[in-house]
PDB file as gemmi writes it, atoms N, CA and C in Angstrom:
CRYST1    1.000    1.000    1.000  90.00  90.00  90.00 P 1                      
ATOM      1  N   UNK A   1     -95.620 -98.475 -21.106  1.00  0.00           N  
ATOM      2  CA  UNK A   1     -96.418 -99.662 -21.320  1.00  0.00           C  
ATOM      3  C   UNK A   1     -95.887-100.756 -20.405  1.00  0.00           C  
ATOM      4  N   UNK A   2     -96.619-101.557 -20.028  1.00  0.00           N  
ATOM      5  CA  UNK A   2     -96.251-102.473 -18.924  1.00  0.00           C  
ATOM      6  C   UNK A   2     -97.427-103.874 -19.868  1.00  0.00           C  
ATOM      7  N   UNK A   3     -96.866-105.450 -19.645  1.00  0.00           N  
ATOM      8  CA  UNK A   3     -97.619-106.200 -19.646  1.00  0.00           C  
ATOM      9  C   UNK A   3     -99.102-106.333 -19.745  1.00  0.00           C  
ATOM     10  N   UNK A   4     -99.707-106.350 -20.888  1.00  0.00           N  
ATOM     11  CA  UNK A   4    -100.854-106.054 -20.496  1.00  0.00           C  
ATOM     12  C   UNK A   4    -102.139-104.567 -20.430  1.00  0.00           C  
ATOM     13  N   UNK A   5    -101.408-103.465 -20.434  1.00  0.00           N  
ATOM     14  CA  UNK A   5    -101.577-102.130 -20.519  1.00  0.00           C  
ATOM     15  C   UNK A   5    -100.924-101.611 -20.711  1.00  0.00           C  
ATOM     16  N   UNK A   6    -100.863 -99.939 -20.991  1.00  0.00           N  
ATOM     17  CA  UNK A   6    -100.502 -98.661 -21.237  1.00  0.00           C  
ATOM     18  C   UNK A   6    -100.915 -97.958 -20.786  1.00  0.00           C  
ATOM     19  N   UNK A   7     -99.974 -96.606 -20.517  1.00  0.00           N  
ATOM     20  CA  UNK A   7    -100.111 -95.819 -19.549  1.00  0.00           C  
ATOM     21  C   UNK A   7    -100.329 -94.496 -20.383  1.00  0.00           C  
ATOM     22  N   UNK A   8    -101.718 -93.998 -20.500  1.00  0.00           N  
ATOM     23  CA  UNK A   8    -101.983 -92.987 -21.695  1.00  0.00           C  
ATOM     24  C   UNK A   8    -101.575 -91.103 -21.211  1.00  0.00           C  
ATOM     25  N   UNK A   9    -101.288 -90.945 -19.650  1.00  0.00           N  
ATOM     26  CA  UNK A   9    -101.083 -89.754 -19.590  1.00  0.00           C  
ATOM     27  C   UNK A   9    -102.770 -89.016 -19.869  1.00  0.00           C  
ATOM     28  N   UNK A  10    -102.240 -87.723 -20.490  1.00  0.00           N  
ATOM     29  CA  UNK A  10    -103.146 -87.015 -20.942  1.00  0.00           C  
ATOM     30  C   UNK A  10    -103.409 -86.737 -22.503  1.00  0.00           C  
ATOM     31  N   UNK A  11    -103.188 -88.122 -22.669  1.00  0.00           N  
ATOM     32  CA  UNK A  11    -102.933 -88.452 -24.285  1.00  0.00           C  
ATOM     33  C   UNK A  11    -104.519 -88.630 -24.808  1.00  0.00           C  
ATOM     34  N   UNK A  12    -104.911 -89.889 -24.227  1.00  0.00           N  
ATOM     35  CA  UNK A  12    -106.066 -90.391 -24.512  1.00  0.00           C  
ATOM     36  C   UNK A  12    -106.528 -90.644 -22.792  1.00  0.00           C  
ATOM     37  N   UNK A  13    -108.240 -90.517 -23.182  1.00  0.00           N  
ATOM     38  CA  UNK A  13    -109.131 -91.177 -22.303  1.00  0.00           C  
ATOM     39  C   UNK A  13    -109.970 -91.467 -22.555  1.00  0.00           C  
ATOM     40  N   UNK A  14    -110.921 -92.329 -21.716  1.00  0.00           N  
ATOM     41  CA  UNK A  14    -111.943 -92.677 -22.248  1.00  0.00           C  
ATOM     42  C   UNK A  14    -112.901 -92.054 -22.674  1.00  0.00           C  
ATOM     43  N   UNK A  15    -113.208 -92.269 -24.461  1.00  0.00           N  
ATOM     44  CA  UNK A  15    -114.328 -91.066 -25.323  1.00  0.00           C  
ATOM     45  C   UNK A  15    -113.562 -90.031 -25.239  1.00  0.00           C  
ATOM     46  N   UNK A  16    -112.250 -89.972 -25.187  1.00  0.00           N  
ATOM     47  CA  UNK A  16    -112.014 -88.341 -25.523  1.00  0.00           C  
ATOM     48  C   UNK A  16    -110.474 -88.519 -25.625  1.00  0.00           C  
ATOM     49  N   UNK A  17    -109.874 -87.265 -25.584  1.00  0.00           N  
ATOM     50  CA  UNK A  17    -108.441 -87.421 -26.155  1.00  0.00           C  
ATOM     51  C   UNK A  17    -107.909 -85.931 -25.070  1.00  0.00           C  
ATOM     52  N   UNK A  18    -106.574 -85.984 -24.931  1.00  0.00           N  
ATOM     53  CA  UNK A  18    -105.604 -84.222 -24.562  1.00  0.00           C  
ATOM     54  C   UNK A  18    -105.951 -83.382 -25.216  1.00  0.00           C  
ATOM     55  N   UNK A  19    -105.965 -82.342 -24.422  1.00  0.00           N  
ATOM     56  CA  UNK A  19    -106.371 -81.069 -24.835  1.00  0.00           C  
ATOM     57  C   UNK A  19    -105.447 -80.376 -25.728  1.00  0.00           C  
ATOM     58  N   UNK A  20    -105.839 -80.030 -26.838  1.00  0.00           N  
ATOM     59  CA  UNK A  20    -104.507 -79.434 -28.099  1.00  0.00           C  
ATOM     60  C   UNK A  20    -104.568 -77.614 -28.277  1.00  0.00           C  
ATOM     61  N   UNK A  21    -105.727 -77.552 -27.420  1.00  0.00           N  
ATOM     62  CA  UNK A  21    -105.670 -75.907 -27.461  1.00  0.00           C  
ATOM     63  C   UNK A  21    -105.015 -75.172 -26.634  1.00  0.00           C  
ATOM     64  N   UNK A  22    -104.131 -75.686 -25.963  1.00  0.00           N  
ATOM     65  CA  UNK A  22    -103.090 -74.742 -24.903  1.00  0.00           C  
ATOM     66  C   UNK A  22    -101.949 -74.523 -25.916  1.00  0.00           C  
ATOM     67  N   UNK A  23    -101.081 -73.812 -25.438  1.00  0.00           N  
ATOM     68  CA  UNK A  23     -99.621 -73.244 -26.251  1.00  0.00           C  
ATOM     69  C   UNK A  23     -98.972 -74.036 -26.592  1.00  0.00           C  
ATOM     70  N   UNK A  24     -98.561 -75.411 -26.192  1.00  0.00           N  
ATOM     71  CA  UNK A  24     -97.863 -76.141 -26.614  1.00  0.00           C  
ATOM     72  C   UNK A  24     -98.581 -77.374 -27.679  1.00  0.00           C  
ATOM     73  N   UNK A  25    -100.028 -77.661 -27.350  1.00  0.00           N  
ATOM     74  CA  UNK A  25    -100.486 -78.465 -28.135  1.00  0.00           C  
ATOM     75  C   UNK A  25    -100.640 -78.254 -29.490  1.00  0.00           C  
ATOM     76  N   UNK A  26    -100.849 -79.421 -30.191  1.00  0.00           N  
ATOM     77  CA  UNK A  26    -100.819 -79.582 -31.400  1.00  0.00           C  
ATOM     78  C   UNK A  26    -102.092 -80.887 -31.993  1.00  0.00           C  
ATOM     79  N   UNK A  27    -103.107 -80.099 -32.415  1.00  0.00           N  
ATOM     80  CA  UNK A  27    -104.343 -81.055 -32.611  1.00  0.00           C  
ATOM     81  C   UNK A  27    -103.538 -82.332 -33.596  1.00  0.00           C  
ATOM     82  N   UNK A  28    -102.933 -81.886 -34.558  1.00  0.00           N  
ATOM     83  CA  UNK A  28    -102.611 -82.884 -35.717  1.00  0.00           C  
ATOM     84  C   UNK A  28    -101.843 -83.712 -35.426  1.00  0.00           C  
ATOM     85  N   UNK A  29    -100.648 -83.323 -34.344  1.00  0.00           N  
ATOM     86  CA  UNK A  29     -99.377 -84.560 -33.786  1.00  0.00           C  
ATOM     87  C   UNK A  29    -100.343 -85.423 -32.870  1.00  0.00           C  
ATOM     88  N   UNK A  30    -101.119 -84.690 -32.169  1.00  0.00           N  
ATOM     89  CA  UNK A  30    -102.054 -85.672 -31.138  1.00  0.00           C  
ATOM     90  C   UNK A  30    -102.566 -86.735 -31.831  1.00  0.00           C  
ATOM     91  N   UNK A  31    -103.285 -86.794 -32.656  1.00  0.00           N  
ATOM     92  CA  UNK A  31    -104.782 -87.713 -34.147  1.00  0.00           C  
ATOM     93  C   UNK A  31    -103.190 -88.469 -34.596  1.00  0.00           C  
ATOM     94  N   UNK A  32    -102.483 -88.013 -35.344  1.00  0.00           N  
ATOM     95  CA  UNK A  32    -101.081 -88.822 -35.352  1.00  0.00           C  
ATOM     96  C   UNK A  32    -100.404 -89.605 -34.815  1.00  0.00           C  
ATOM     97  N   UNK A  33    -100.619 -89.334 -33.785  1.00  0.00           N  
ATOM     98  CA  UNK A  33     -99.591 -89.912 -32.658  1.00  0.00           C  
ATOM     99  C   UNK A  33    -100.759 -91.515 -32.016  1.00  0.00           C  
ATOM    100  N   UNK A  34    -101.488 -90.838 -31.774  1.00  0.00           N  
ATOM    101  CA  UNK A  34    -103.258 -91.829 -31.399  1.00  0.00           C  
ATOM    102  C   UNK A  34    -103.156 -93.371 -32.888  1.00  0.00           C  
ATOM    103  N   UNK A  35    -103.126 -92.632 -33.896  1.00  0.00           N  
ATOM    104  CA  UNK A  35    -103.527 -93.661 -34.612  1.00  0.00           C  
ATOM    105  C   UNK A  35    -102.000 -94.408 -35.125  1.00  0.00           C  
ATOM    106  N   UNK A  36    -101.022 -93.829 -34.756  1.00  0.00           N  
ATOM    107  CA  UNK A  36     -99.464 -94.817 -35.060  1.00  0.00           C  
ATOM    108  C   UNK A  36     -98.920 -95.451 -34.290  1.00  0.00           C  
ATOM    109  N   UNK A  37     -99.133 -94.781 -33.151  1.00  0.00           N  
ATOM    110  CA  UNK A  37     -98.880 -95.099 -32.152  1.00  0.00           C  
ATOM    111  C   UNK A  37     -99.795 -96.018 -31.123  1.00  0.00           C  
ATOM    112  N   UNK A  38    -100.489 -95.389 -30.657  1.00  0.00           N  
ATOM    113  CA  UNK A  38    -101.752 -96.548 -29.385  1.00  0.00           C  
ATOM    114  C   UNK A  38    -102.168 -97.277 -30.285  1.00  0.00           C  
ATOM    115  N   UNK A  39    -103.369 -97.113 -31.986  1.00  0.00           N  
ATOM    116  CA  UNK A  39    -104.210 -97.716 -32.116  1.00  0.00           C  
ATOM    117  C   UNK A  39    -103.251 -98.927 -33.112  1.00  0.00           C  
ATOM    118  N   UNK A  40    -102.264 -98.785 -32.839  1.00  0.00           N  
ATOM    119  CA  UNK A  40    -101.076-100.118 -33.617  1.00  0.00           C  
ATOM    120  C   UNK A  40    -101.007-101.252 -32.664  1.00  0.00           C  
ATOM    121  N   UNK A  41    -101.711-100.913 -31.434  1.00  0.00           N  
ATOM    122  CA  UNK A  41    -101.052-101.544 -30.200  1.00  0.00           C  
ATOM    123  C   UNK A  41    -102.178-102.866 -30.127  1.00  0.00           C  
ATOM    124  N   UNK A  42    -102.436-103.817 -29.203  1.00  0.00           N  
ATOM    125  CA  UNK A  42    -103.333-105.193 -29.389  1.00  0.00           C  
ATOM    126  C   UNK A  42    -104.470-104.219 -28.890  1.00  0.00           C  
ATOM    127  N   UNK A  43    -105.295-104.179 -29.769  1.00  0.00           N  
ATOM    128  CA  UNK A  43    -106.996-104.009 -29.139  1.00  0.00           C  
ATOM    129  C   UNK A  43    -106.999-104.468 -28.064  1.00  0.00           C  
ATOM    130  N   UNK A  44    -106.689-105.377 -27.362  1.00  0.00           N  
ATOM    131  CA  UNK A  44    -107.420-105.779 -26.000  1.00  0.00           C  
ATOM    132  C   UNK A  44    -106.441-105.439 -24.853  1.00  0.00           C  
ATOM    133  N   UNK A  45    -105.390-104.114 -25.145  1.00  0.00           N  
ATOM    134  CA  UNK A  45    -104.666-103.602 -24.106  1.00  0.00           C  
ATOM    135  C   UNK A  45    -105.230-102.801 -23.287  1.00  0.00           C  
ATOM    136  N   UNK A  46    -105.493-102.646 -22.259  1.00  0.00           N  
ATOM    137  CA  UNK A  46    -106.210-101.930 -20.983  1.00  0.00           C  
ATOM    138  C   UNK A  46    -105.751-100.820 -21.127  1.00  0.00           C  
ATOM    139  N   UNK A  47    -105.861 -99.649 -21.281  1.00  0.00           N  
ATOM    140  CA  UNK A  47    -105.289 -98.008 -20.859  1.00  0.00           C  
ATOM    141  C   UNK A  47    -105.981 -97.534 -19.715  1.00  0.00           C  
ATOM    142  N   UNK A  48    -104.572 -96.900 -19.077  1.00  0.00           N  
ATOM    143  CA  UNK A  48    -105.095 -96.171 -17.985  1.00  0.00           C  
ATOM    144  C   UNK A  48    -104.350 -94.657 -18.116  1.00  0.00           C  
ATOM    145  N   UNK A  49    -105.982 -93.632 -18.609  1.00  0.00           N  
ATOM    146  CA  UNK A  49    -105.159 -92.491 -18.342  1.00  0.00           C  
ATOM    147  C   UNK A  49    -104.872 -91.434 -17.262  1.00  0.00           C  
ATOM    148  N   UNK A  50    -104.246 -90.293 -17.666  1.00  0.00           N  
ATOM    149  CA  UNK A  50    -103.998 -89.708 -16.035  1.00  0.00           C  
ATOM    150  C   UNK A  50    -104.741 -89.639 -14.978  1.00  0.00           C  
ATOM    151  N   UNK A  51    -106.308 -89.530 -15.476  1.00  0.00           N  
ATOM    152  CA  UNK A  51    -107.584 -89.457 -14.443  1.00  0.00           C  
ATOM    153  C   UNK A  51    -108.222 -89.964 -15.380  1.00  0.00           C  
ATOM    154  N   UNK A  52    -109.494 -90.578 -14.556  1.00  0.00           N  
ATOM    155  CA  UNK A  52    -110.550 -91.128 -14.951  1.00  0.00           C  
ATOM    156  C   UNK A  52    -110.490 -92.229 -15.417  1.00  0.00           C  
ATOM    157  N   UNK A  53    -111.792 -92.859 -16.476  1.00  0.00           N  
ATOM    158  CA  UNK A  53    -112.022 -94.233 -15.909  1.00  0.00           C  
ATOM    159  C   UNK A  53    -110.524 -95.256 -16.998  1.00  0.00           C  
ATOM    160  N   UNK A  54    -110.692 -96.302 -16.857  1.00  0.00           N  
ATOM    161  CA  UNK A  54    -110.053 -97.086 -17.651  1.00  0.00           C  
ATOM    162  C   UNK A  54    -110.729 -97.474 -19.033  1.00  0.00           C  
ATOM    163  N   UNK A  55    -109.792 -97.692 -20.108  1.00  0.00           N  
ATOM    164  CA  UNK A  55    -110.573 -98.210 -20.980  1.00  0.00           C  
ATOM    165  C   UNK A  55    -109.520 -99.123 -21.765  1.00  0.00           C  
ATOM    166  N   UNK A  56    -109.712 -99.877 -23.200  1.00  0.00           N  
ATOM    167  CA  UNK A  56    -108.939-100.362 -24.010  1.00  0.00           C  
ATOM    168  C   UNK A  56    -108.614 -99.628 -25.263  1.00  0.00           C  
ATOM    169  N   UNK A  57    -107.760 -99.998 -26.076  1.00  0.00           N  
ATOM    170  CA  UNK A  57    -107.312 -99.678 -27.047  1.00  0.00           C  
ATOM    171  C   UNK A  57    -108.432-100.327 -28.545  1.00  0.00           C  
ATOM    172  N   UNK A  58    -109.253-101.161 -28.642  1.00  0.00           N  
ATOM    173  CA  UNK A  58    -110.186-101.492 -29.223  1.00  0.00           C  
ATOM    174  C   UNK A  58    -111.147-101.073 -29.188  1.00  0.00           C  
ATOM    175  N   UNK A  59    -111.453-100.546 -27.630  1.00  0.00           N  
ATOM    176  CA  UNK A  59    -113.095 -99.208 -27.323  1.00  0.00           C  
ATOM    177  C   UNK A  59    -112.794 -98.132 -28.047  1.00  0.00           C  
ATOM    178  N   UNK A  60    -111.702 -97.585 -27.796  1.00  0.00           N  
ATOM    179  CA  UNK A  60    -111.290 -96.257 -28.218  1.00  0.00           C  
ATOM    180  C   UNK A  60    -111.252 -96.201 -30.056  1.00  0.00           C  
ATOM    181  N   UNK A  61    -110.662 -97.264 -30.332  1.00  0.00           N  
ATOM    182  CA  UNK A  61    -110.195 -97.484 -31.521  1.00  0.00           C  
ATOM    183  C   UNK A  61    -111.763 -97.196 -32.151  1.00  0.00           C  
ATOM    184  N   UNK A  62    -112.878 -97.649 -31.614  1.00  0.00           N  
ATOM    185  CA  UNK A  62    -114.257 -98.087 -32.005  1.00  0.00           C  
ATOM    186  C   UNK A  62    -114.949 -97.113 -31.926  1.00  0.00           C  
ATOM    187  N   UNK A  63    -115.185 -96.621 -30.779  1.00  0.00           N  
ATOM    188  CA  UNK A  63    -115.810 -95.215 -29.929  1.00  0.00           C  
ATOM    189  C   UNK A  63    -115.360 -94.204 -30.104  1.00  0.00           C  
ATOM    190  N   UNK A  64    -113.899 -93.933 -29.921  1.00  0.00           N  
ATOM    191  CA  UNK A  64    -113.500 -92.406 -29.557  1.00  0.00           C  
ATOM    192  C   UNK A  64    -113.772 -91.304 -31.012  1.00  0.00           C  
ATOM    193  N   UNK A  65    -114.849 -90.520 -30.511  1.00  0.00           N  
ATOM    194  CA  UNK A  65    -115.309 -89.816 -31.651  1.00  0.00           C  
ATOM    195  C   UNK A  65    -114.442 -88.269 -31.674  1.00  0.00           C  
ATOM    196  N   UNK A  66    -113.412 -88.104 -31.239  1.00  0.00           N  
ATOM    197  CA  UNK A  66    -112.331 -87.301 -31.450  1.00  0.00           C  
ATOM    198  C   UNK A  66    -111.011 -87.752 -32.402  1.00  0.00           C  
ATOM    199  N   UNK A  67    -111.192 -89.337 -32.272  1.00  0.00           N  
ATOM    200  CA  UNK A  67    -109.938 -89.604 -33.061  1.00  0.00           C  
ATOM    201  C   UNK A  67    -110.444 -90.889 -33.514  1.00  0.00           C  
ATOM    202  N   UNK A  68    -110.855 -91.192 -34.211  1.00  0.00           N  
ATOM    203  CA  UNK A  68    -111.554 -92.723 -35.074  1.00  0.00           C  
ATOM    204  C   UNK A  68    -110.331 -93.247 -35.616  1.00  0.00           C  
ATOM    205  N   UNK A  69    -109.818 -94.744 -35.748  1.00  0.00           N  
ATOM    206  CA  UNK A  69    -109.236 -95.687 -35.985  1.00  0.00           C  
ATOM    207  C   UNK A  69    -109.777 -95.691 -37.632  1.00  0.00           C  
ATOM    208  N   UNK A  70    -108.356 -95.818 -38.843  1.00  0.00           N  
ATOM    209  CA  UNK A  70    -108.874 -95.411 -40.178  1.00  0.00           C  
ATOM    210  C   UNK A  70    -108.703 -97.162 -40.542  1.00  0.00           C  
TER     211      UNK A  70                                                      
END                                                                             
């Protein structure tokens, strides 16, 4: 995290989330990790993940229909 943003990896992206079906993933630590972690963070923090577009932590929180904000 830097001033202003976070740096999501292949954690989160925009409308969608990391892929949990390879060998090491884990659907439930991912939805866990998303909502204790990022969606704790200021809604109006910019994320940028590994590829593709940019988004915030309040879109996602709102939108992302893989991991909804409780």
């Amino acid at each position: 995290m830097t001033e202003g943003a976070v740096f999501s990896g292949d954690t989160l992206f925009r409308m969608n989330v990391g892929r949990w079906d390879l060998p090491t993933g884990n659907q439930e630590e991912l939805e866990r990790s998303l909502r204790e972690r990022v969606y704790r963070l200021d809604p109006k923090l910019e994320v940028y993940p590994g590829h593709g577009a940019k988004t915030s932590v309040g879109y996602e929180m709102r939108y992302n229909l893989y991991v909804k904000a409780k």
